[in-house]
C-alpha positions in Angstrom: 99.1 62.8 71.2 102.5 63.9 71.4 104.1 63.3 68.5 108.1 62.8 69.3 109.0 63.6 65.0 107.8 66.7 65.7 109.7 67.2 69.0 113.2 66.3 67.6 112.4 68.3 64.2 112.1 71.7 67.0 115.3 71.0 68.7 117.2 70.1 65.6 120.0 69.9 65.0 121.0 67.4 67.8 123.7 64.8 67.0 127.0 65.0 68.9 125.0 66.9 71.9 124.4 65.3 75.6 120.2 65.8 76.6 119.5 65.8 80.3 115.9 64.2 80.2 114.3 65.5 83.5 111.4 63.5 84.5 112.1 60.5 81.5 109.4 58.1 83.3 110.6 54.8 80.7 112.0 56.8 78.0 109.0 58.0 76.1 111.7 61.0 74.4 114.8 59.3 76.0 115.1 56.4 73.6 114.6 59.0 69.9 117.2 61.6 71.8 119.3 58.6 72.0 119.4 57.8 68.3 119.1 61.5 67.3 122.4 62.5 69.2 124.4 59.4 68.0 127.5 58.0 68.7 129.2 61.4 69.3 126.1 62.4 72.1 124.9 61.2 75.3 120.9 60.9 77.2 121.0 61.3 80.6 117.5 59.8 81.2 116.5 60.8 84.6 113.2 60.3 87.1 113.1 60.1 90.5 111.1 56.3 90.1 113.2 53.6 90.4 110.3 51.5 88.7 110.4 53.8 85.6 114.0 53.7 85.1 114.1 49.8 85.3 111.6 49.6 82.3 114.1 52.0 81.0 117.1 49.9 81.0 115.1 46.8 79.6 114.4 48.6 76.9 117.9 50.3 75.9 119.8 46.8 77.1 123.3 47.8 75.2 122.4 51.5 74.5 126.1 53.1 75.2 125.1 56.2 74.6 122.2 56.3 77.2 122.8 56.8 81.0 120.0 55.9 83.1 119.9 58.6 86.2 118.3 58.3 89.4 117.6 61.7 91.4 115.6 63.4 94.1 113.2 66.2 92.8 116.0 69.4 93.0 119.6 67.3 93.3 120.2 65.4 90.0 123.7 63.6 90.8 125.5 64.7 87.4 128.1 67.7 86.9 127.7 70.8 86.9 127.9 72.4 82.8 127.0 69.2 81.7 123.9 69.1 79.7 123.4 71.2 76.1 119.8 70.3 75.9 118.0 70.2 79.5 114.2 69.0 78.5 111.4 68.3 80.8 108.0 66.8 79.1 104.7 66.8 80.5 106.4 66.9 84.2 106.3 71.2 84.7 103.0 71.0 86.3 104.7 68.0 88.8 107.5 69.4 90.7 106.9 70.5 94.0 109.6 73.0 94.1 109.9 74.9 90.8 112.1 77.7 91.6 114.3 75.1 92.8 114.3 72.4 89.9 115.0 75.3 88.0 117.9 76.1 89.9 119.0 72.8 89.3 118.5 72.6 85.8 120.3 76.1 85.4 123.6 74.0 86.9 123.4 71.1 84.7 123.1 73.1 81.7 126.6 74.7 79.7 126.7 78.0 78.5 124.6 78.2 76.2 122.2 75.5 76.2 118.7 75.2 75.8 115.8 74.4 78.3 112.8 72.9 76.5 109.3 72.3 78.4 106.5 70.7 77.2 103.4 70.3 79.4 99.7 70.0 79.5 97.7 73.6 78.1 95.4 74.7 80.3 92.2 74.3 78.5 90.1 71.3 79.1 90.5 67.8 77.9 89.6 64.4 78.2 93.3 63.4 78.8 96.5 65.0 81.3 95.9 66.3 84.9 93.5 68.1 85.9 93.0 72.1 84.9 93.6 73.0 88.3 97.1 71.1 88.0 98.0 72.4 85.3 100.9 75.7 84.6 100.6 77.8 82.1 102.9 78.8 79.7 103.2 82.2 80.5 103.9 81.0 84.1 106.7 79.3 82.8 107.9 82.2 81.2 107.8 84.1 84.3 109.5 81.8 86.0 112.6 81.4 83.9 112.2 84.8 83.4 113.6 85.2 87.1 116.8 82.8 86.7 117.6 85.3 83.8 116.8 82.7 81.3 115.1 84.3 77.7 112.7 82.5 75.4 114.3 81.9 72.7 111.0 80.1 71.0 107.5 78.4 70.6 106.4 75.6 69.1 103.2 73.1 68.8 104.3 69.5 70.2 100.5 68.8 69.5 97.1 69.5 70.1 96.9 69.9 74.1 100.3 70.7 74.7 102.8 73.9 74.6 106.4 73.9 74.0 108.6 76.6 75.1 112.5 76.7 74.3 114.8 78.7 76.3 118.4 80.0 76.2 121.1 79.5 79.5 122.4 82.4 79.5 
């Protein structure tokens, strides 16, 4: 349903950068970031679910280039400037404080980088949350839109999701 080729293939290129993975459950993206960044990069894979990041490290036993992270909602213990690529997948629609993930995010990222989201669109479907869950991607915009962040792009992770890419400024 969500094919991760076509994920990497938007953000290319990506070796030698350092992903902050917000909301990696057990490394669906984290694991091909991994690989894709190389030697030269660095994942920080986080979630706030202790459960999800052990699955994690079983399955990246002897990754070096993979830090699993664990974090509350809107404090993510890394530094400030740290991240070029801060990505969040199929997790918008779940944070209970937006404007201040964001805010978060915003910190972790270096001039410069980019902020992908991918979540659920909101037409109907057998799979994903619930419609009245769900954000749109124009509410995403907005919403960026008032940290001073522009979108830089779309693209088509697959059929029943939206991908937005936007700049730090």
């Amino acid at each position: 349903m969500l094919p991760v080729r076509r994920v990497l293939k938007a953000l290319e290129p990506l070796a030698g950068l350092t992903i902050i993975d917000v909301g990696c459950g057990k490394g669906y993206f984290a694991l091909p970031f991994a690989l894709a960044v190389g030697p030269e990069g660095h994942v920080h894979a986080v979630d706030t679910s202790r459960e999800m990041l052990a699955l994690l490290q079983e399955a990246v036993a002897g990754a070096s280039n993979l830090t699993p992270v664990l974090s509350q909602e809107t404090a993510i213990p890394l530094e400030d400037g740290s991240g070029d690529i801060l990505f969040t997948s199929t997790v918008y629609h779940e944070f209970e404080d937006r404007p201040g993930m964001l805010r978060e995010m915003q910190r972790l990222a270096c001039p410069g980088a980019r902020h992908v989201v991918i979540d659920w669109n909101r037409h109907s479907g057998e799979y994903g949350p619930p419609l009245e869950h769900r954000i749109g991607e124009e509410t995403v915009v907005v919403e960026y839109g008032a940290l001073g962040m522009e979108l830089m792009g779309r693209f088509q992770p697959g059929p029943n999701f939206y991908g937005l890419i936007f700049a730090q400024g």
